[in-house]
Backbone as CSV, one residue per row, in Angstrom:
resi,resn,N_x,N_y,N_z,CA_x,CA_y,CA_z,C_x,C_y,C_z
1,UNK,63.583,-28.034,-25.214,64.894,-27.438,-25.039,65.956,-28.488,-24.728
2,UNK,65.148,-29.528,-24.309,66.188,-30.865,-24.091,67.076,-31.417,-25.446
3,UNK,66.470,-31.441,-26.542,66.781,-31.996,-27.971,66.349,-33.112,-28.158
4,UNK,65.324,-33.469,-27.389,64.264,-35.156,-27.370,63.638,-35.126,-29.088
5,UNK,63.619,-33.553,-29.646,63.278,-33.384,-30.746,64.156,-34.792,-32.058
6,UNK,65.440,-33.834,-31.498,66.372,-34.264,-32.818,66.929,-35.953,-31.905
7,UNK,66.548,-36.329,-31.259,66.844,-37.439,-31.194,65.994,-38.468,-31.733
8,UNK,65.010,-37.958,-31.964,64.053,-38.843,-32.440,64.183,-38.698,-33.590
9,UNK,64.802,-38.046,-34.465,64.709,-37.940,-35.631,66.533,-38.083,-36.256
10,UNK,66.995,-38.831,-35.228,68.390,-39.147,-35.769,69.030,-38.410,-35.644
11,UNK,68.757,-37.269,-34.922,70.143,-35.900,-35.355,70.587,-35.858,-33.972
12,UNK,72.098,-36.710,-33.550,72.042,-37.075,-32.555,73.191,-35.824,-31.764
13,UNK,73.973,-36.011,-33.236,75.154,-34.679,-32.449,74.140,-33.342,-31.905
14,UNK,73.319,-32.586,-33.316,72.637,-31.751,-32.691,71.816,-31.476,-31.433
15,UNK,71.495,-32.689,-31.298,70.767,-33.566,-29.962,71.568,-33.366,-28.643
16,UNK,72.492,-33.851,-28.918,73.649,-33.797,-27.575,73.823,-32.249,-27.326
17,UNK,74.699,-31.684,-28.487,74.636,-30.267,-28.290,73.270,-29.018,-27.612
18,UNK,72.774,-29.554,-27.728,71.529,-28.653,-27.474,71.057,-29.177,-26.147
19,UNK,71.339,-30.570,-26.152,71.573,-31.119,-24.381,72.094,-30.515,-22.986
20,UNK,73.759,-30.512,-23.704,74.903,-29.963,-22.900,74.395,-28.739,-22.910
21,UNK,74.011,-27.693,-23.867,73.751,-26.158,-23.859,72.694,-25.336,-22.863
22,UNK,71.413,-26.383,-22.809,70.605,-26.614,-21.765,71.014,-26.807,-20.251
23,UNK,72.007,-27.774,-20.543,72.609,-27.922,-18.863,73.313,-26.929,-18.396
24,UNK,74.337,-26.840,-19.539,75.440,-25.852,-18.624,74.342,-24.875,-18.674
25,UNK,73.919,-24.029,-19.187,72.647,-22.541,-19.258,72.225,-22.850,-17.697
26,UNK,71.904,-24.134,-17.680,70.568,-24.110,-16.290,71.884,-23.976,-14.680
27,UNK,72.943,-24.411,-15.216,73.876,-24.413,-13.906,74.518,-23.135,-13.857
28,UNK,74.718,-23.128,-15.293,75.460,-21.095,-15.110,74.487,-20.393,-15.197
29,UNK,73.011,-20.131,-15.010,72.142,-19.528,-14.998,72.684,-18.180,-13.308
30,UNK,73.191,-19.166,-12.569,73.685,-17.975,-11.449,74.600,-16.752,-12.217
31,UNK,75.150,-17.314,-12.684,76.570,-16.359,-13.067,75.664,-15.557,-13.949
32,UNK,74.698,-15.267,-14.521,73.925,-14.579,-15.656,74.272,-15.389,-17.252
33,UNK,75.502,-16.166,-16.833,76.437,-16.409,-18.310,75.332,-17.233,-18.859
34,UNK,74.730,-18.352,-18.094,73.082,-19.479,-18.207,72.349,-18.851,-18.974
35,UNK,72.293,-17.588,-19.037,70.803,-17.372,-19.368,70.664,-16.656,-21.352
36,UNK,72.376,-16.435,-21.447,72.617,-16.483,-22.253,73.182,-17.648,-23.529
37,UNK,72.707,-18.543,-22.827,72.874,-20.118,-23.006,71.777,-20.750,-23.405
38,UNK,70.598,-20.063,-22.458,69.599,-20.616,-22.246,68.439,-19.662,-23.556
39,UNK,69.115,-18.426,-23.682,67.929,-17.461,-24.684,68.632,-18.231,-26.396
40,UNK,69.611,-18.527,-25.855,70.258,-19.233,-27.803,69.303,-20.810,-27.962
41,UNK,69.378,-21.354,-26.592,68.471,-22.536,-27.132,67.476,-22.631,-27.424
42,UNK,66.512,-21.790,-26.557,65.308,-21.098,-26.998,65.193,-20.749,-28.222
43,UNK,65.746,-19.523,-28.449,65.755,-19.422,-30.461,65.786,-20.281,-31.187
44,UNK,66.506,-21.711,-30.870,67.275,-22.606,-31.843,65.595,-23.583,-31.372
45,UNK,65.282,-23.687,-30.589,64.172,-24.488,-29.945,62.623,-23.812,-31.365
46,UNK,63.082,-22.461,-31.171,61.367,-21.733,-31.553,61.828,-22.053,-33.488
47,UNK,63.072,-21.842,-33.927,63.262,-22.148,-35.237,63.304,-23.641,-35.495
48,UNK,63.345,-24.722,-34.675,62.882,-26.254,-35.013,61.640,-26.371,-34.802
49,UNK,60.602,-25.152,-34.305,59.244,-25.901,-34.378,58.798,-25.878,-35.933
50,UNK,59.522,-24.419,-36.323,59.192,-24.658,-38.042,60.130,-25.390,-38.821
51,UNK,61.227,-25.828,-38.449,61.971,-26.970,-39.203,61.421,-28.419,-39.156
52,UNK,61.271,-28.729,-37.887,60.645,-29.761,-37.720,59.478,-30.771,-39.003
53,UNK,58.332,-29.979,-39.072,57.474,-30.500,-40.064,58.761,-31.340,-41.794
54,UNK,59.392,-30.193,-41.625,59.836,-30.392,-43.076,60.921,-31.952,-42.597
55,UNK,61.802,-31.768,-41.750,62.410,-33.291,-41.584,61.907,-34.079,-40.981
56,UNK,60.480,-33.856,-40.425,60.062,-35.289,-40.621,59.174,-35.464,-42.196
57,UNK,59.038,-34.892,-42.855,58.445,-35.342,-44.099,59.910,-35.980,-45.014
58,UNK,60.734,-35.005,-45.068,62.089,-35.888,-45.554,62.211,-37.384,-44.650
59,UNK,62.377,-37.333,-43.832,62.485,-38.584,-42.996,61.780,-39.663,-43.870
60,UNK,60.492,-39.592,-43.800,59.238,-40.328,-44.725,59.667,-40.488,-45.687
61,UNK,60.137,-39.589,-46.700,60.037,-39.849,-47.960,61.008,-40.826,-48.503
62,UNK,62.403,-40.493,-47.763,64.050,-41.237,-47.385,63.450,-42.600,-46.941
63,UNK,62.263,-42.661,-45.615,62.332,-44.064,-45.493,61.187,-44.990,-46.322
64,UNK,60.652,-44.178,-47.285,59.449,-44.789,-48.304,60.437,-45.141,-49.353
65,UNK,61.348,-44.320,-49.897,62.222,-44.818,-50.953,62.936,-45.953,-50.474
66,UNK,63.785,-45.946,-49.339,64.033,-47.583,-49.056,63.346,-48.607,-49.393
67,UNK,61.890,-48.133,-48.340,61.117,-49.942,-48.394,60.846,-50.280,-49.971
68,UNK,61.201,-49.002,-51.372,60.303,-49.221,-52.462,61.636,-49.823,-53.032
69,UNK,62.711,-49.445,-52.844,63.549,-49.972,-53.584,64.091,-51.630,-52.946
70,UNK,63.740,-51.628,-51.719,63.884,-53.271,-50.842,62.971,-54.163,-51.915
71,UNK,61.839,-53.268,-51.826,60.530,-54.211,-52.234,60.609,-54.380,-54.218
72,UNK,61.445,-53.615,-54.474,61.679,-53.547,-55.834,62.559,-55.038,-56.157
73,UNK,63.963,-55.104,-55.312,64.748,-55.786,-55.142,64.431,-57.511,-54.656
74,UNK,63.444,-57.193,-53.626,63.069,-58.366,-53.539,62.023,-59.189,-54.560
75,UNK,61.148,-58.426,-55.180,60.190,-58.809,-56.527,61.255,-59.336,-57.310
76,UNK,61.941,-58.625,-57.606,63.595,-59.327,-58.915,64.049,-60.316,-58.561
77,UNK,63.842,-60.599,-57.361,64.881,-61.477,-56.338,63.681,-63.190,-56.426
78,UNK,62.773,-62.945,-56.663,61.901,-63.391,-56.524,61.293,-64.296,-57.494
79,UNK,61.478,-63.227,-58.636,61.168,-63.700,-59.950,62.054,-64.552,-60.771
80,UNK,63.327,-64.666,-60.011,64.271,-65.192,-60.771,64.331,-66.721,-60.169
């Protein structure tokens, strides 16, 4: 519920947001207003356990096409 998720995976605004949403929830949790703070992150928490898998496989694939096109670049680079 922290967003340790999307920080690790670069998504830093979403990260923060889901940070702050957590905090204020846990401090306005008196006022009742928290807890309606706190049931949206939750949802948003239980729908990244099934998002999750899929961006980190994008992640992979985004950072396999780099090293192939580095390693493409440097063979050319190489040969010449």
């Amino acid at each position: 519920m922290f967003g340790a998720h999307r920080f690790y995976l670069g998504k830093t605004g979403t990260a923060i947001t889901m940070l702050i949403l957590t905090f204020v929830g846990i401090v306005t949790a008196i006022l009742a207003v928290g807890f309606i703070l706190l049931f949206a992150v939750g949802i948003w928490t239980l729908v990244d356990i099934f998002l999750i898998p899929g961006l980190i496989r994008d992640e992979k694939d985004q950072m396999r096409q780099r090293l192939t096109v580095e390693a493409v670049h440097q063979g050319v680079a190489l040969n010449h």
